[in-house]
FIVODO-361125 format. One record per residue (C-alpha): x, z, y; residue in three letters. Coordinates in steps of 0.5 Angstrom, whole numbers, padded with zeros to 4 digits, always signed. Example, Ala and Ser with C-alpha at 12.3 -4.5 7.8 and 13.67 -1.06 7.14 Angstrom:
FIVODO-361125
+0025+0016-0009Ala+0027+0014-0002Ser
This chain:
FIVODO-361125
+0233+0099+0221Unk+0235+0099+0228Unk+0229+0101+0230Unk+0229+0108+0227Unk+0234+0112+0231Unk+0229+0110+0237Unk+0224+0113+0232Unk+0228+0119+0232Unk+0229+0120+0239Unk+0222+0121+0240Unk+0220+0125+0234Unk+0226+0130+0238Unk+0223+0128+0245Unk+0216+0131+0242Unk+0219+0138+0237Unk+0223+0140+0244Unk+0217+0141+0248Unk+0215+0147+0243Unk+0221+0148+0239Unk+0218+0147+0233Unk+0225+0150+0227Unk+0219+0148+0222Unk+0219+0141+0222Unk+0227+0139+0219Unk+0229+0133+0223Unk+0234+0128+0220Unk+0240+0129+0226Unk+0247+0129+0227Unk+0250+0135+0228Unk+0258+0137+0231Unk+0261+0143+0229Unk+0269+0145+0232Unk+0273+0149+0234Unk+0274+0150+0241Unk+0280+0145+0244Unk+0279+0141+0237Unk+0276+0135+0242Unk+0270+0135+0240Unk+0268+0133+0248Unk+0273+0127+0248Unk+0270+0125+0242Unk+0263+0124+0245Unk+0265+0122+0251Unk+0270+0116+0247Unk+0263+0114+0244Unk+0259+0114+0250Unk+0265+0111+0254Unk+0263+0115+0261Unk+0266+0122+0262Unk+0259+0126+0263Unk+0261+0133+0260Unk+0263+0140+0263Unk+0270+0143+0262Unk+0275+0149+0262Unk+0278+0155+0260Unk+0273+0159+0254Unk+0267+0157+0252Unk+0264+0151+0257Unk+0259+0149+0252Unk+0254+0154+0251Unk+0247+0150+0249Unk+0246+0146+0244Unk+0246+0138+0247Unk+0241+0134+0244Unk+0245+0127+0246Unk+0241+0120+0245Unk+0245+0114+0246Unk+0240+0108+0246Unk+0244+0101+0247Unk+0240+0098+0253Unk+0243+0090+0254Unk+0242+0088+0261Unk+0238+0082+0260Unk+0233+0088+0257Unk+0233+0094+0262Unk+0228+0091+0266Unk+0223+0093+0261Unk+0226+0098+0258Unk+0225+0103+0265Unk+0218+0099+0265Unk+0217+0103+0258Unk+0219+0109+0260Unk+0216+0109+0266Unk+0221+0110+0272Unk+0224+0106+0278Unk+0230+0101+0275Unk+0237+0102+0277Unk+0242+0098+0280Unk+0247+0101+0275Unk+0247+0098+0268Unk+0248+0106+0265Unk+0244+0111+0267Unk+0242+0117+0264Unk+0235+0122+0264Unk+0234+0129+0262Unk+0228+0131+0258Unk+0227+0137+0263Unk+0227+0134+0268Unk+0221+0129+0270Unk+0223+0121+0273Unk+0229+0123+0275Unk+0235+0117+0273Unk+0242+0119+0274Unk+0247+0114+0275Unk+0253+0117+0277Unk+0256+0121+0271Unk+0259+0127+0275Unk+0252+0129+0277Unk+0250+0129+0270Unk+0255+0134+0269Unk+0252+0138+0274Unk+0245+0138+0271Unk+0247+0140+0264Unk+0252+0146+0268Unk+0247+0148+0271Unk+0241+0148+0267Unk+0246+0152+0261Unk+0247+0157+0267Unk+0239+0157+0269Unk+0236+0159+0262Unk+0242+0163+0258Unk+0247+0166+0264Unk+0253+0165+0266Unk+0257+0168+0259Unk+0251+0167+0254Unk+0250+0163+0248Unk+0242+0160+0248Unk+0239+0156+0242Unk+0235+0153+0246Unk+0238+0145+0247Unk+0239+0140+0253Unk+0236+0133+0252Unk+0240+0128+0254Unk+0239+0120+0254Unk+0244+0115+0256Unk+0242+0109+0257Unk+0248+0103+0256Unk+0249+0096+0253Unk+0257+0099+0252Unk+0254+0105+0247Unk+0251+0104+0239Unk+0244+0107+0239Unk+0246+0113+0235Unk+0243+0121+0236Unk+0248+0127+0236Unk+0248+0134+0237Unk+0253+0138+0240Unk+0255+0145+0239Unk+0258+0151+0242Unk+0266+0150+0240Unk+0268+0157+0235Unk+0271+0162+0237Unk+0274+0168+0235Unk+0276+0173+0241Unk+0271+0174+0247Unk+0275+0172+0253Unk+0273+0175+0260Unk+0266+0177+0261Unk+0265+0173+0255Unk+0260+0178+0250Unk+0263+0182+0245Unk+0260+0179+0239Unk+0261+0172+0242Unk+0263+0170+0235Unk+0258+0171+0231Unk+0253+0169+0236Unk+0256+0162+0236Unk+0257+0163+0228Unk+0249+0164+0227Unk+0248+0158+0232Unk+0251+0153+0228Unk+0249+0156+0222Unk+0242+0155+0225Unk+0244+0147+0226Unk+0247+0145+0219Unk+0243+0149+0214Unk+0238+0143+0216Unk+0238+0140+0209Unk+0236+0134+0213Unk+0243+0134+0217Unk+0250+0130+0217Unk+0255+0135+0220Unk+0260+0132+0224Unk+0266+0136+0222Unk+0271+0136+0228Unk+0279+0138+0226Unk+0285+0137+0230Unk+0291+0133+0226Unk+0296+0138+0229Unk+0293+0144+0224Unk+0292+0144+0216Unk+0286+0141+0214Unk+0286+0146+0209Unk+0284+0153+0215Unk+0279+0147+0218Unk+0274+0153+0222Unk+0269+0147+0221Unk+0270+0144+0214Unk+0270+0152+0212Unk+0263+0151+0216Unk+0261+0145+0212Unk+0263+0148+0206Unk+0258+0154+0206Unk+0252+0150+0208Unk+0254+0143+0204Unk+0260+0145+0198Unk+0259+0139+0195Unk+0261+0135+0202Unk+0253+0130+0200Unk+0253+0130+0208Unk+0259+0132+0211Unk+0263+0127+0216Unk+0270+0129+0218Unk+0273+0127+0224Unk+0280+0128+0225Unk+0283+0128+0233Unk+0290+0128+0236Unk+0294+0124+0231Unk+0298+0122+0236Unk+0300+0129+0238Unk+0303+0130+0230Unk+0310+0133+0229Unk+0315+0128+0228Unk+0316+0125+0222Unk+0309+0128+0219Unk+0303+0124+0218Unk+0296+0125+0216Unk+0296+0119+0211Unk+0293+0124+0205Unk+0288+0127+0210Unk+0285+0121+0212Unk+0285+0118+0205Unk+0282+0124+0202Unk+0287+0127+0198Unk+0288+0134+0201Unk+0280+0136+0201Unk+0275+0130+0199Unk+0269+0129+0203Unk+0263+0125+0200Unk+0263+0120+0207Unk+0270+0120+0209Unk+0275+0122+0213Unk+0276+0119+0220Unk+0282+0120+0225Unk+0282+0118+0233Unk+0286+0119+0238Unk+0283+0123+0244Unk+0286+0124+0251Unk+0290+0128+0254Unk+0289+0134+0259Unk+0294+0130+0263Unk+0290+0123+0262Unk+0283+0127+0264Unk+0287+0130+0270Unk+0289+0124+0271Unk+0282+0121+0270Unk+0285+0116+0266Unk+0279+0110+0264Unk+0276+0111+0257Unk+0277+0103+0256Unk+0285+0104+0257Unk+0284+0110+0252Unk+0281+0105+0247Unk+0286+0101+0247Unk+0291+0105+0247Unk+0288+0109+0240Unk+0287+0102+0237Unk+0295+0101+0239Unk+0296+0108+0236Unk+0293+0106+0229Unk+0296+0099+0228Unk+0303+0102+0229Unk+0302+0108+0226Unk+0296+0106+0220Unk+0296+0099+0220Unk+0294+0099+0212Unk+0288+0104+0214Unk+0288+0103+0222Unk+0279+0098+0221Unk+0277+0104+0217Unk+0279+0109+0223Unk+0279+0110+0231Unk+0273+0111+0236Unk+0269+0104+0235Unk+0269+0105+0227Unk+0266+0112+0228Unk+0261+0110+0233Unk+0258+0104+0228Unk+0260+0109+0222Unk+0254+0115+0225Unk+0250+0109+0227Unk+0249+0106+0220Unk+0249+0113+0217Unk+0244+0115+0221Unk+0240+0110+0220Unk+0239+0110+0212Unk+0239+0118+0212Unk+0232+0118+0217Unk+0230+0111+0212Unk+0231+0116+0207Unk+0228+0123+0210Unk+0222+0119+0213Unk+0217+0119+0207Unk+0218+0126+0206Unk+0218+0127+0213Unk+0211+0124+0214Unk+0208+0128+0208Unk+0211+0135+0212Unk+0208+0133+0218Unk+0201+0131+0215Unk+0201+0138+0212Unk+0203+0142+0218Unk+0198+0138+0222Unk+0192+0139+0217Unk+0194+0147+0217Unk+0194+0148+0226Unk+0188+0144+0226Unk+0184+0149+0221Unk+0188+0155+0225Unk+0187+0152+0232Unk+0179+0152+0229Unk+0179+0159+0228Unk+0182+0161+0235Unk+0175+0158+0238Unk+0174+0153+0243Unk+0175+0156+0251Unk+0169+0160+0253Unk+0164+0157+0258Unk+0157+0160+0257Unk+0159+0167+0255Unk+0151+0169+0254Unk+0150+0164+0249Unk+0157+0165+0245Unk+0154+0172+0245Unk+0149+0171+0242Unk+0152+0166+0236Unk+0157+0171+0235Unk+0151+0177+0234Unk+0147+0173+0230Unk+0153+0170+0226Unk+0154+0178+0224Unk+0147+0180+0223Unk+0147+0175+0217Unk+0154+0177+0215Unk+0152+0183+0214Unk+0146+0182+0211Unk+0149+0177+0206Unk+0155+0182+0204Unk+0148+0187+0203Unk+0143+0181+0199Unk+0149+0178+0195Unk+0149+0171+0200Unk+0156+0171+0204Unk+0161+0166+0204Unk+0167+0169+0203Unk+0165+0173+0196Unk+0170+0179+0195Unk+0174+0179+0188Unk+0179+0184+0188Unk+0173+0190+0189Unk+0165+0191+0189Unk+0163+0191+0196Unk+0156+0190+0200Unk+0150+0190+0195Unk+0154+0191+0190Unk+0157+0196+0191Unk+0151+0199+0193Unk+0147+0198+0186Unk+0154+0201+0182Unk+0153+0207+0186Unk+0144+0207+0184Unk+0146+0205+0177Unk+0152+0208+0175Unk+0155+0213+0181Unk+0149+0216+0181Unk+0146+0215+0174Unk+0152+0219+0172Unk+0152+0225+0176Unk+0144+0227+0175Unk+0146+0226+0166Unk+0152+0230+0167Unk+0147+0236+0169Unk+0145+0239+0163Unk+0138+0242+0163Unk+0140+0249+0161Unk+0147+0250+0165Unk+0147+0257+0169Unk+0142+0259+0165Unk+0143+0265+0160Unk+0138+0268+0154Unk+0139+0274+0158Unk+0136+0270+0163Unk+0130+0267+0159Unk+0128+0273+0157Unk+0129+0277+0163Unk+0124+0272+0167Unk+0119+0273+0161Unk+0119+0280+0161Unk+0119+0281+0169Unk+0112+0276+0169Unk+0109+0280+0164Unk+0110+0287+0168Unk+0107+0293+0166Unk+0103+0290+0161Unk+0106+0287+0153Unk+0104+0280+0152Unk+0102+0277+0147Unk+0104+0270+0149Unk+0109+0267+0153Unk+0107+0268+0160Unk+0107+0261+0163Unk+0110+0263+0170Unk+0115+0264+0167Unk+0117+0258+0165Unk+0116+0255+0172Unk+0120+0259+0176Unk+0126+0257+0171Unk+0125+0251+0171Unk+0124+0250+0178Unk+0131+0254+0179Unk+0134+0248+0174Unk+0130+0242+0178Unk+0132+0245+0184Unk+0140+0242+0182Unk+0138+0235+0182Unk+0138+0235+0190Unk+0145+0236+0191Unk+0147+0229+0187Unk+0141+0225+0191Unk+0144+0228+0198Unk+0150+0225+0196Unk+0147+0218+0193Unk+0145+0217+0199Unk+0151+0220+0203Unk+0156+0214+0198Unk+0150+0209+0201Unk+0152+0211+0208Unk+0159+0210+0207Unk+0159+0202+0204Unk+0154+0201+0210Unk+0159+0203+0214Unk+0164+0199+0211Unk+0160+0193+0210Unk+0161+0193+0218Unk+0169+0193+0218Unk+0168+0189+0212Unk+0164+0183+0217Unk+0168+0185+0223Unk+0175+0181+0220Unk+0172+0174+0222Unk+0176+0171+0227Unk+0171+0172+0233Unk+0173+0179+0233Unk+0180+0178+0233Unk+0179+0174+0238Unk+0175+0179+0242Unk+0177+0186+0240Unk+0172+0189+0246Unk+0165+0186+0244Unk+0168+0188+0236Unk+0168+0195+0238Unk+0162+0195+0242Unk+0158+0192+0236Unk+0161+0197+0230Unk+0159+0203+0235Unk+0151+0199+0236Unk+0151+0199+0228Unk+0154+0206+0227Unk+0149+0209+0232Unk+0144+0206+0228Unk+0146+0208+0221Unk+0147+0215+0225Unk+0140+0215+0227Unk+0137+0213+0220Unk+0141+0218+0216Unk+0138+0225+0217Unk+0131+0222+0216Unk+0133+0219+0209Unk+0136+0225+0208Unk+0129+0229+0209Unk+0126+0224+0205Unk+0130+0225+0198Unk+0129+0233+0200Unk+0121+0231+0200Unk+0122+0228+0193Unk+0125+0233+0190Unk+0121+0238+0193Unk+0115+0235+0191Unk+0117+0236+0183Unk+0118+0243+0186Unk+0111+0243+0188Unk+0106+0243+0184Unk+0110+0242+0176Unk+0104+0238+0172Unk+0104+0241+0166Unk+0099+0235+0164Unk+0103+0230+0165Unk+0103+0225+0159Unk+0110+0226+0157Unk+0110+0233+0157Unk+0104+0233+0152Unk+0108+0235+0145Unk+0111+0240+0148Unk+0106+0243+0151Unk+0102+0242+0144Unk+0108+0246+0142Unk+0107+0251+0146Unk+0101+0253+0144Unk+0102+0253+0138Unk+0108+0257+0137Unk+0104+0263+0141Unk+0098+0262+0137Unk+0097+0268+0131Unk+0100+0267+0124Unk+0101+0260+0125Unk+0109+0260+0124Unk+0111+0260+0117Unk+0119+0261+0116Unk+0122+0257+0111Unk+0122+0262+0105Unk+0114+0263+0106Unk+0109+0259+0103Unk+0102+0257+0104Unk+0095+0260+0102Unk+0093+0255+0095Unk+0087+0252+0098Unk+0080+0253+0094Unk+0078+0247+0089Unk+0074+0243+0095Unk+0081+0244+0099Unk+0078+0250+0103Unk+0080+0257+0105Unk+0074+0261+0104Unk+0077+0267+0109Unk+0078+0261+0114Unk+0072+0261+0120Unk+0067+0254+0120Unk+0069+0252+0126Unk+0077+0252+0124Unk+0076+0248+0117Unk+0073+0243+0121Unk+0078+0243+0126Unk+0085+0243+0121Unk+0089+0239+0128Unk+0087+0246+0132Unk+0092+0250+0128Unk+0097+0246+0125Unk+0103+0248+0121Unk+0109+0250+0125Unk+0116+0251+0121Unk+0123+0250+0121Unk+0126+0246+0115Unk+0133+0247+0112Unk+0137+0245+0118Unk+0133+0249+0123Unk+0130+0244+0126Unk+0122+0244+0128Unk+0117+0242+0124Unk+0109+0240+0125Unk+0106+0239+0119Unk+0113+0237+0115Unk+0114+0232+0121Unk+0120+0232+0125Unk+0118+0232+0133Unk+0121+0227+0135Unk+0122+0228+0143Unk+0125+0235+0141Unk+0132+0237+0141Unk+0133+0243+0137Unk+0138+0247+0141Unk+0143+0252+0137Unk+0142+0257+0133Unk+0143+0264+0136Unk+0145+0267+0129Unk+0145+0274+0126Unk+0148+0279+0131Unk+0146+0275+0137Unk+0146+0281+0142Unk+0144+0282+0150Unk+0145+0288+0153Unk+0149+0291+0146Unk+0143+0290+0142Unk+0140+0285+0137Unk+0134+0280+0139Unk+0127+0282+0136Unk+0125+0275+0132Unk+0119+0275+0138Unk+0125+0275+0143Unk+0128+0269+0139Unk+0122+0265+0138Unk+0119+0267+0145Unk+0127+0264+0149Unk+0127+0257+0145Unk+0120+0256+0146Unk+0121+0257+0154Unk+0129+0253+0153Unk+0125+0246+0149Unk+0119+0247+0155Unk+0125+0247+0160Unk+0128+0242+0157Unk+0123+0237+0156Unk+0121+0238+0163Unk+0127+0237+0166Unk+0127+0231+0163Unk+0122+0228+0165Unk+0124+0230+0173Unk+0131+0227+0173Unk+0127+0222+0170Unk+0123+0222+0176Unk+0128+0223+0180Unk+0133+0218+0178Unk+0128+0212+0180Unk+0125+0215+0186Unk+0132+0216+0190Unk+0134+0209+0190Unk+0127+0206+0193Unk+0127+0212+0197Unk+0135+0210+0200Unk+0134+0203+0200Unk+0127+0203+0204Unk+0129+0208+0209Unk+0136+0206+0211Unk+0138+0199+0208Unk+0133+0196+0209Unk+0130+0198+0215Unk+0138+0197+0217Unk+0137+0190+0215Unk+0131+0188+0219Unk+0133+0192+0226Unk+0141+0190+0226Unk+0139+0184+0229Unk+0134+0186+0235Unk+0139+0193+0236Unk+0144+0187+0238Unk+0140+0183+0242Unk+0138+0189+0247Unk+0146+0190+0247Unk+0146+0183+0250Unk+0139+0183+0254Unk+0141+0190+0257Unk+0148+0188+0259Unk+0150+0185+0265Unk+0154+0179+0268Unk+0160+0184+0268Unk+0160+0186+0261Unk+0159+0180+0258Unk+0165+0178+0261Unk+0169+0185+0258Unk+0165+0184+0252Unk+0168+0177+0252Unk+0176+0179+0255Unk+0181+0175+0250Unk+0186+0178+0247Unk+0192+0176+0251Unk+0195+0176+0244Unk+0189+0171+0241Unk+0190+0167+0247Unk+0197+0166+0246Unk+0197+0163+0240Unk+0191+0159+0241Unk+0196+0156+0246Unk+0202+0155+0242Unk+0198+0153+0236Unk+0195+0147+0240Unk+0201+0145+0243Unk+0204+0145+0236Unk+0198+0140+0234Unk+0199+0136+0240Unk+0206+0135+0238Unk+0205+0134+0230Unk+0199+0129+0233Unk+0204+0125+0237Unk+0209+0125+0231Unk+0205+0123+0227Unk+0203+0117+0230Unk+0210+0116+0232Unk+0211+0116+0224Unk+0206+0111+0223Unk+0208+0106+0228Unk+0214+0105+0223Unk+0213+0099+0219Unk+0216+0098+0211Unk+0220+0092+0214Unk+0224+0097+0218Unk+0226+0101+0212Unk+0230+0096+0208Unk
């Protein structure tokens, strides 16, 4: 297993380039506050003073730490790996952030890590952004640690006020990763139980499954005090231990005492003052501890790991796709995207399109909703004798007799009611044709939301208004159209037509002489041979010429006994019926509801007309011819346009463009880890 904290390593070395917070690496995380000792701890490990020092915050990035243990016998081939010139030194360290270049001498990494904390968040911010650092050493377990800004909780000097919850969000950041150990730092010489970092731990981590508690400066504890209980878990349990170490002091630093020699003294320290616990403590013990644990949390972390990274690989490569390729030839890729929207919009209309609409009707759909519903609907609900009074009747029939009495009703007067009431279909087919107008235009928006025009938002706006001028153009020309249909009913009122030949029969006979028997009236007897001798010859031989015309019980029109079936009867003015404060005379009355039934049969049959001829009209004038002309419309758009347009029509969003780099960089680095995982064999894993 030695080989999956080198795995990690690399895993850390690929996420860095992109920062990349959804990938949750397992890694070792320290935590303290500041004077607590965290950097003498590190600096123990690494057994070399490397890091910065002084009054307030010193550590102000967080500090990817890389410890590989290098033997000597194998530097030669570890330098050749990575590529670098080998040193003469058998330590040496290397930041990420700076390409082949090998520091020997640890004062300089001191330098680099103070001035690339000053670099990227200033002289007294706090940056999330983190230093990597790999040091190279046969004197070091191979182990990864992170190390933290230490808290605090008043801003010193030119420190920002809200230095304290900037740290606090930073940390909280690092070890809410449920793939985290944290490495709890607390000074001996302070209650265990107001540890800053244990409180830390426990917010993240309450059952203690993966916090690691260091306690420093055993030495400097009060006479005749110990921290047995602490160190034996007794005060606070933590699931994986508890383990005291002594530091160096500011004078043994001032003095720059060797680390070797503080080792010693620390391992003195223990067996004189612990000697029953001292093998489970100090410097040594806490290195091969974080080793191990370390080394079986990435065993148990990776198999889940590897099925993150192969999600997320699947994810931006399919967003990488739909970013599209670098632009080379600008007026091929024009015409693809044209003809590309050409036939989406043309599927949306005909039904074909890939990404079918579930949430509401669209395109051609939506289109035949309005034919057979929307407009189906408005033309039913105008009822053919609306706006049209008895009074109004009866003045048309008498204005078309003039000055002369009548003895039938006058036809003119039926057709200019009648047409008045045809007249009131045109509103609702203007308006069909308005509805279709409008889904066209929403059929655009509704294939503009492809990636392309994202992409280019220019060529998108140029394509819309190059349609909607189309569709602009088009329109007055179906609107003149619908007005023919209906005038063309207004035209001519073809009382011929088959549909209308009952009522026309009706008529003829309701105007004809004593043909209209009332119900209490009764027919002559006819004669033992079935005839009447008053009758005329040519009228016995022709009964059909004068049929019986009557009202049965309910009032409803009947010819020869038969109830007419295509005729409603309207209802019954009744008794007392009146216009102009007078009564109608039975003759006014007949003569008003023949005209009502001719209207109404007639009217029928119009909206009938109307009803079917709209649609086809609509569909022939404006959609289709749409369909057929928006792919020529858009290729003059692109043969008319110039090399300079073609490179404004295809200008890249800059937001596009930054995604599309971002989402390849992410691909390359999951790409890289993917890899990285693979060459993990199930040997190395127990």
């Amino acid at each position: 297993m030695d080989a999956l904290i080198p795995i990690l390593n690399k895993l850390q070395d690929a996420f860095n380039t992109v920062g990349s917070e959804s990938i949750q690496l397992p890694q070792i995380v320290v935590v303290g506050s500041q004077s607590a000792g965290k950097s003498s701890v590190l600096e123990c490990i690494v057994g070399r003073d490397f890091l910065p020092r002084g009054s307030g915050i010193v550590t102000r990035r967080p500090l990817t730490l890389q410890l590989i243990h290098t033997p000597v016998e194998d530097k030669d081939v570890q330098c050749q790996r990575l590529g670098i010139t080998v040193p003469n030194e058998n330590e040496f360290g290397i930041f990420t952030h700076i390409q082949n270049r090998v520091y020997t001498d640890f004062n300089e990494i001191r330098l680099e890590i103070e001035a690339e904390t000053d670099r990227i968040s200033g002289k007294k911010n706090i940056c999330k952004e983190p230093i990597t650092l790999q040091i190279y050493s046969p004197k070091v377990v191979t182990l990864t640690l992170i190390d933290l800004p230490g808290l605090t909780k008043i801003p010193v000097d030119d420190q920002p006020v809200d230095i304290e919850q900037q740290v606090r969000n930073l940390i909280i950041h690092y070890i809410s990763n449920p793939n985290a150990i944290i490495l709890a730092i607390t000074p001996a010489n302070v209650d265990f139980s107001t540890s800053e970092a244990v409180k830390f731990a426990k917010e993240v981590d309450p059952e203690g499954q993966r916090t690691l508690a260091v306690l420093t400066k055993l030495d400097l504890m009060d006479r005749g005090t110990d921290a047995y209980d602490v160190l034996c878990g007794r005060v606070i349990p933590v699931k994986l231990g508890i383990i005291g170490v002594v530091n160096r002091s500011q004078e043994d630093i001032n003095k720059k005492k060797p680390i070797d020699e503080a080792l010693r003294y620390e391992s003195a320290f223990l067996q004189k003052t612990y000697p029953s616990i001292a093998s489970r403590n100090g410097t040594p013990f806490l290195a091969k501890t974080l080793n191990r644990l370390l080394m079986y949390h990435i065993r148990d972390c990776l198999p889940s790991l590897k099925a993150r990274i192969n999600q997320m690989v699947s994810h931006f490569q399919t967003l990488v796709n739909s970013f599209g390729e670098p632009i080379e030839d600008k007026g091929r890729l024009l015409l693809q995207i044209i003809t590309k929207f050409a036939s989406n919009y043309c599927g949306t209309i005909e039904g074909t399109a890939k990404n079918i609409e579930v949430s509401e009707l669209c395109g051609g759909a939506r289109i035949c909703y309005i034919f057979h519903e929307t407009f189906a609907r408005a033309l039913e609900s105008i009822n053919p004798l609306d706006n049209l009074t008895t009074f109004d009747i009866l003045t048309a029939i008498r204005n078309a007799n003039g000055s002369r009495p009548a003895l039938f009703v006058p036809e003119i007067s039926f057709e200019l009611l009648v047409k008045r009431q045809i007249k009131r279909l045109e509103d609702p087919s203007l308006r069909c044709v308005e509805l279709v107008h409008e889904e066209l235009q929403r059929i655009i928006q509704h294939c503009g939301a492809q990636q392309e025009f994202i992409r280019f938002p220019r060529l998108h706006e140029k394509i819309v208004d190059v349609v909607t001028q189309l569709l602009r153009r088009r329109l007055p020309e179906t609107n003149r159209m619908v007005e023919n249909l209906v005038g063309i009913e207004l035209a001519y009122v073809n009382t011929k037509h088959p549909d209308f030949h009952e009522a026309v029969f009706i008529h003829r006979a309701l105007t004809g002489e004593d043909v209209i028997a009332s119900t209490n009236q009764t027919q002559n007897k006819p004669k033992r041979d079935g005839r009447n001798n008053d009758q005329p010859t040519s009228e016995r031989s022709s009964p059909i010429n004068r049929p019986l015309i009557q009202r049965n019980d309910g009032n409803e029109l009947q010819i020869n006994g038969v109830k007419s079936p295509t005729l409603v009867s309207m209802a019954s003015l009744g008794d007392g019926t009146g216009i102009n404060d007078r009564k109608l005379s039975p003759r006014e009355k007949r003569d008003c509801e023949v005209i009502e039934r001719l209207i109404r049969s007639y009217f029928l049959i119009v909206r009938k007309n109307i009803q079917d001829s709209v649609p086809k009209a609509v569909m022939h004038f404006l959609v289709n011819f749409v369909k057929d002309q928006l792919q020529s419309e858009l290729v003059a758009l692109l043969y008319k346009a110039t090399a300079n347009e073609h490179d404004e029509l295809l200008n890249e969003s800059s937001h596009i463009a930054q995604r599309r780099k971002d989402a390849q960089e992410m691909l390359e680095a999951l790409q890289k880890a993917n890899q990285i995982i693979c060459e993990v064999r199930e040997a190395h894993l127990w």
